[in-house]
C-alpha positions as CSV (number, residue, x, y, z in Angstrom):
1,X,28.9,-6.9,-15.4
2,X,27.6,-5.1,-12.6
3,X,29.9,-1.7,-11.1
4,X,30.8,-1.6,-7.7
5,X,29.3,2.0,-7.2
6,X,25.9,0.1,-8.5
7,X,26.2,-3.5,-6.9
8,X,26.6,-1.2,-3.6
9,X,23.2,0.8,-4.5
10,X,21.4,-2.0,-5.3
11,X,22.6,-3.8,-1.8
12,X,21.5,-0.2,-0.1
13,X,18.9,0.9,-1.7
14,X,16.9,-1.3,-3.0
15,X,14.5,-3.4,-1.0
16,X,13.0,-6.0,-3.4
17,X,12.5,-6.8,-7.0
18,X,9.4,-4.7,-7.4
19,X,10.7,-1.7,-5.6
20,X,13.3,-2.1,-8.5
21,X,10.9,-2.3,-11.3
22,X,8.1,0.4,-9.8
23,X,11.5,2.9,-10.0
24,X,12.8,1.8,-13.8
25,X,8.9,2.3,-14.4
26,X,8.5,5.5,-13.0
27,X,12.0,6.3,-14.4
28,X,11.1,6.1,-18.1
29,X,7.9,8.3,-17.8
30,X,9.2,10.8,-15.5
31,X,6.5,13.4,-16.3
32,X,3.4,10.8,-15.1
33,X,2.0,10.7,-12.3
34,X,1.3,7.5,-11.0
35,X,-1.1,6.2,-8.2
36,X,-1.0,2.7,-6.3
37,X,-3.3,1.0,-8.6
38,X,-1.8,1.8,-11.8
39,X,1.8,0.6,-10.2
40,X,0.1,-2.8,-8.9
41,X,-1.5,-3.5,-12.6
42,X,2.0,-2.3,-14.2
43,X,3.8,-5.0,-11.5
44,X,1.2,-7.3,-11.7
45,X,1.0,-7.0,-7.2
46,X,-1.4,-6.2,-5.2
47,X,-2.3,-2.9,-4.5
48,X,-1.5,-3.0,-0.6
49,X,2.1,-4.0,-1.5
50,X,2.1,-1.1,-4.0
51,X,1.3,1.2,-1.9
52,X,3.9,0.3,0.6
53,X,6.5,0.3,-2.4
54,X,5.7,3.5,-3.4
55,X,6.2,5.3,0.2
56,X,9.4,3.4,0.4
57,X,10.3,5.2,-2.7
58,X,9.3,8.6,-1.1
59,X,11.1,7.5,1.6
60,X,13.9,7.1,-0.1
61,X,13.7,10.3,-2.0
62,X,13.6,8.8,-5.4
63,X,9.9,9.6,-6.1
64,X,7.8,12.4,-4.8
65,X,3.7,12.5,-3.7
66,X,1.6,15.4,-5.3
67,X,-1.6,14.9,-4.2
68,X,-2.9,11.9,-4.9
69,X,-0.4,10.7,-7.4
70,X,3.6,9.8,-7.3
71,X,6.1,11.1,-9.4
72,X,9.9,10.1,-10.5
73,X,12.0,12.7,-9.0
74,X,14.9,11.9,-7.5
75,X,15.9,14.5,-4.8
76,X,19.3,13.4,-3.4
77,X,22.7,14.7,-5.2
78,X,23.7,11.7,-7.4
79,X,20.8,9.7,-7.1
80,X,19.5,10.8,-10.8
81,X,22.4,9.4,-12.1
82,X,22.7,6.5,-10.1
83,X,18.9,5.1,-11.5
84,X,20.3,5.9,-14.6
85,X,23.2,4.2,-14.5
86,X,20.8,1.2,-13.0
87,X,18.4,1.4,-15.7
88,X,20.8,0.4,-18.0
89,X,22.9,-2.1,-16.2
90,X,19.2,-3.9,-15.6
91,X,18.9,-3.8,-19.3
92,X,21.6,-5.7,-20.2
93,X,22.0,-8.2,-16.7
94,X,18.6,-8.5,-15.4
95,X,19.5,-11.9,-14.2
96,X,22.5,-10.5,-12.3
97,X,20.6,-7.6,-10.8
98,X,17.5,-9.6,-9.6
99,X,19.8,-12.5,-8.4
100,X,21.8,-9.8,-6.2
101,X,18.4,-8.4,-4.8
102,X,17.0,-11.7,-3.6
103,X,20.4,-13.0,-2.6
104,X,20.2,-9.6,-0.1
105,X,16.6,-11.0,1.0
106,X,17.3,-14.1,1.2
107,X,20.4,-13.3,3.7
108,X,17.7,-11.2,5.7
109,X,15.3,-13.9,6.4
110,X,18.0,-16.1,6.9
111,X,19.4,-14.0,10.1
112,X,15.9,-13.5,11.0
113,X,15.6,-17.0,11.0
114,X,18.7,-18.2,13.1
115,X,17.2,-15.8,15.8
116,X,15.1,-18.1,16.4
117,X,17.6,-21.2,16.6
118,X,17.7,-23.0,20.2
């Protein structure tokens, strides 16, 4: 069973499925730095969608650029424990937690859609 407090972060903050997986990646080697290519081959994407994920994730605050490379460092009060807290509800509903991400997208091109109802 998914939390509130986490059903409402994953409705907020996360924008797809390999957003998701490039932060519980990132998450368990926290000390790596990571670079576009490595993320894409880890997500099996392609690297121009990894590259967009991870400056999301900067974006977001989760991750940080140093130099060339991306690391896991969440700078927001809470949002450490927050991914933690994630990283383990994913572990135990992955179903649940994917199925809420793409019913969020799936919403989203559906209103972009009906703009363009006659």
């Amino acid at each position: 069973m998914i939390s509130e407090s986490i059903r409402r972060f994953i409705l907020t903050s996360i924008e797809s499925v390999p957003h998701l997986e490039a932060i519980l990646l990132m998450h368990q080697k926290p000390q790596k730095g990571w670079d576009a290519k490595t993320i894409a081959q880890s997500l099996f994407i392609n690297e121009k969608n990894a590259e967009k994920v991870l400056t999301d994730l900067c974006a977001s605050k989760i991750i940080d650029q140093q130099g060339t490379s991306y690391v896991y460092a969440p700078s927001i009060t809470g949002l450490k424990e927050k991914i933690d807290a994630l990283a383990d509800v994913y572990s135990k509903n992955l179903i649940e937690v994917t199925n809420l991400i793409h019913s969020k997208t799936d919403k989203q091109a559906q209103q972009f859609g009906e703009g363009f109802k006659w």
